[in-house]
C-alpha positions in Angstrom: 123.2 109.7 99.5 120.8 106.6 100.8 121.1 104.5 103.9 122.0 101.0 102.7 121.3 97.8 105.3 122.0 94.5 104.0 121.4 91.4 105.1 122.5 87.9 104.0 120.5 84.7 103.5 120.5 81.4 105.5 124.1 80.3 105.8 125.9 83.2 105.3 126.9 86.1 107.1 127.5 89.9 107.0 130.7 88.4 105.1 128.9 88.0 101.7 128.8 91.2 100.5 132.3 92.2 101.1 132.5 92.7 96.8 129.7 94.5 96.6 129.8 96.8 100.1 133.2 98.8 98.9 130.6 100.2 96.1 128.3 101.5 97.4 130.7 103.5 99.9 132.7 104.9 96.6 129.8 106.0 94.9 128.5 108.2 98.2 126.1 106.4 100.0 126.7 104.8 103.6 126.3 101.3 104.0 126.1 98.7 106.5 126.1 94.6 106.5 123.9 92.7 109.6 125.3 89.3 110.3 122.1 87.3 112.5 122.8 85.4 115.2 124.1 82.2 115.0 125.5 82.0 111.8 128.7 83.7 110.3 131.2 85.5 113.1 128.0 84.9 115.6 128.1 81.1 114.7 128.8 81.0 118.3 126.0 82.1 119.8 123.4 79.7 118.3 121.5 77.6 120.6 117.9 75.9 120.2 116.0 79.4 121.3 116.5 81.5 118.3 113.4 81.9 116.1 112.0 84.5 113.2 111.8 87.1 115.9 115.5 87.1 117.2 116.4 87.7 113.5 114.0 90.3 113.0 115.3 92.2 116.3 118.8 92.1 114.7 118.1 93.7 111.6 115.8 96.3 113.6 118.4 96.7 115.8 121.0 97.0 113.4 118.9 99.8 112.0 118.6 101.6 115.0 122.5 101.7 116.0 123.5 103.0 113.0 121.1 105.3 113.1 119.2 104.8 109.8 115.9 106.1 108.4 115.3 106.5 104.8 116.6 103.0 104.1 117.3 101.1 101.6 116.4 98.0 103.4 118.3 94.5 100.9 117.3 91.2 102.0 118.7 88.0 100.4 116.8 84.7 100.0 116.0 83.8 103.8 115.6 87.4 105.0 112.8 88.3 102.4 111.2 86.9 106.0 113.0 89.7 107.9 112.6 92.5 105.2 108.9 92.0 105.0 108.5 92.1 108.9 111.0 95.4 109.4 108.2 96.9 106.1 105.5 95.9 108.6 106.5 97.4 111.4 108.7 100.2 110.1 107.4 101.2 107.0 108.7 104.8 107.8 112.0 104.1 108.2 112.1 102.5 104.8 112.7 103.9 101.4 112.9 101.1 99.7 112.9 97.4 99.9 115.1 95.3 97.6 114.1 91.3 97.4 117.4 89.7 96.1 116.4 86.4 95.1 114.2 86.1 98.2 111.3 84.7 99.7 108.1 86.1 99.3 105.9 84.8 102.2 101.8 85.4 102.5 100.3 86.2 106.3 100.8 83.3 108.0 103.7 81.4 106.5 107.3 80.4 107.3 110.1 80.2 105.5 109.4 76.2 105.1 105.7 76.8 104.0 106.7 77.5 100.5 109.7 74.3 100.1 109.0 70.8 99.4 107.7 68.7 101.6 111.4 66.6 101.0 113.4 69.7 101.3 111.1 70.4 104.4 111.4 67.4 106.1 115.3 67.2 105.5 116.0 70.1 106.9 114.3 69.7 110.0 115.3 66.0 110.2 118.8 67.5 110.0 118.9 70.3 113.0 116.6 67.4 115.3 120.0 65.8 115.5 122.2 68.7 116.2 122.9 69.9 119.5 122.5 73.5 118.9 119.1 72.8 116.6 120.7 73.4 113.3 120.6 72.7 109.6 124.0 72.6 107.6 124.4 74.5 104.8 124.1 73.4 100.8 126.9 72.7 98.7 127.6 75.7 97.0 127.3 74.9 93.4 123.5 75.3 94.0 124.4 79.1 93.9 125.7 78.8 90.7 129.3 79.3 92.0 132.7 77.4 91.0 136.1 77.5 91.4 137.6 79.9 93.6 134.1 81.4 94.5 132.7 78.4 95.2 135.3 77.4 98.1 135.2 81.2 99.5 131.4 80.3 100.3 131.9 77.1 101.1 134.7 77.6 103.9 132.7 80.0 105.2 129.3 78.7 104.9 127.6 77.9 108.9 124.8 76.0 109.6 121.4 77.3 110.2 119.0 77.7 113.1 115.9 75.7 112.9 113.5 77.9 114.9 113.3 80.9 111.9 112.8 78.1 109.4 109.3 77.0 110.8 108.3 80.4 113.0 105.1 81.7 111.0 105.1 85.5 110.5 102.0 87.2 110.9 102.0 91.0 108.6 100.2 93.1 106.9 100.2 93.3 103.5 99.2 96.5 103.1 101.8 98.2 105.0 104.3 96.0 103.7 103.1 97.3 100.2 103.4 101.1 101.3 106.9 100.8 100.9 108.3 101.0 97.0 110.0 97.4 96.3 112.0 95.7 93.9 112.6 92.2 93.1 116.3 91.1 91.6 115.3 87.9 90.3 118.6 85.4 89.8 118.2 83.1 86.8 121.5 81.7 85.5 121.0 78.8 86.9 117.5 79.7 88.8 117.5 78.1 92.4 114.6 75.6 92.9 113.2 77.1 96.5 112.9 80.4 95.2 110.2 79.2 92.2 107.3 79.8 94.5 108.5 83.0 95.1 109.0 83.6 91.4 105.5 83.2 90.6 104.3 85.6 93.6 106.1 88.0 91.9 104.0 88.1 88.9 100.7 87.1 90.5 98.3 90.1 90.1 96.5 89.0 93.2 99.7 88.0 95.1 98.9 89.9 98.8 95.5 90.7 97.5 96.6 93.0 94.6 98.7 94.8 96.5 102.0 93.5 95.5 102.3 94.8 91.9 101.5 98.4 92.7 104.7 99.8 93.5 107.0 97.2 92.7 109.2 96.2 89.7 111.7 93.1 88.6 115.0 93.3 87.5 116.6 90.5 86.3 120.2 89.2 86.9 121.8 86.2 84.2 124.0 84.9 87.5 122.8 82.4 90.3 121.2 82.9 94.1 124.7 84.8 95.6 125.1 87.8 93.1 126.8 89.5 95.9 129.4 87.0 94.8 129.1 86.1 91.6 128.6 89.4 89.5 128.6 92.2 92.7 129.6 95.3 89.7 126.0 93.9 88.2 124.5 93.7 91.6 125.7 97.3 92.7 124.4 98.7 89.4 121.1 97.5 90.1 120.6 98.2 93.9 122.2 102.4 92.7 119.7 102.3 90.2 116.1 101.8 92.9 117.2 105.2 94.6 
């Protein structure tokens, strides 16, 4: 049995992985979704103060109130922020780290250091004049999704607090690299603020070296929300890094 924690990229919420979540359960293990604050069923509680480190505290917290060690920690997108900060901290508690599709940041970055300066400057353009200091959410046929999959997202969909989008994180890569990872890299159709992150993946001196040593990639033909689009592929791959 592992210790499953998941946790959804900007937009979404613990909602996502509702097809994927029933899965994991039947084949043994226990598994649990974090929705951050402000965004999904906590869309309410957004407000201008939340930053990287009120996301962090959530998955950490999560963690610690379903009392999980030996986890398998799955961040999506966004949260490759969050997963490499809980590695840094908690690299004890973790088994393993999944990136699905996420960001890869260096010491030092935010999630914005590694988009273009046009996505950049839209998005912060955008939450500048919202009340509550957020960005709204894509269409969702930059996922890759259609029909019927593409208006469950999109109805559900929330928009974003700024503050985690430009709060730098500050890590060790070393620790972070103590902990076995994998990367689930989403190609069918490949989303464009994810390339950077594609390239650190295969970058020998990507965190000084340490990256490569003790990951791997596994590659999915679907687009950024697997969890929705193909979760039986998805579930197949996140049983198979145990």
């Amino acid at each position: 049995m592992a210790n499953f924690l998941l946790v959804h990229g900007a937009w979404h919420g613990a909602w996502c992985w509702q097809r994927v979540l029933p899965g994991l359960m039947q084949a043994g293990h226990r598994a649990h979704a974090v929705t951050l604050t402000g965004v999904g069923e906590r869309a309410h509680l957004c407000h201008p103060g939340i930053d990287l480190e009120t996301h962090i505290q959530d998955v950490m917290g999560a963690m610690d109130a379903e009392e999980m060690d030996d986890v398998v920690l799955v961040v999506h997108s966004y949260a490759g922020m969050l997963g490499t900060a809980v590695a840094d901290r908690r690299p004890q508690r973790l088994r393993h780290l999944v990136y699905l599709d996420a960001v890869l940041p260096k010491p030092g970055e935010s999630w914005s250091s590694i988009h273009a300066s046009a996505t950049r400057n839209a998005r912060i353009n955008a939450a500048q004049t919202n009340p509550l200091h957020a960005f709204p959410a894509p269409d969702p046929s930059v996922f890759g999704l259609s029909d019927a999959d593409h208006a469950w997202v999109a109805r559900r969909q929330t928009p974003h607090p700024v503050g985690p989008y430009t709060h730098v994180l500050d890590f060790d890569p070393l620790r972070v690299a103590s902990v076995p990872r994998t990367f689930i890299n989403c190609t069918a159709p490949p989303l464009g603020t994810i390339d950077v992150s594609r390239l650190r993946m295969v970058d020998p001196q990507f965190w000084g070296g340490a990256w490569l040593a003790g990951s791997q990639i596994l590659e999915m033909q679907t687009g950024h929300d697997p969890m929705v689009s193909d979760p039986e592929g998805l579930l197949a791959h996140l049983v198979s890094v145990i």
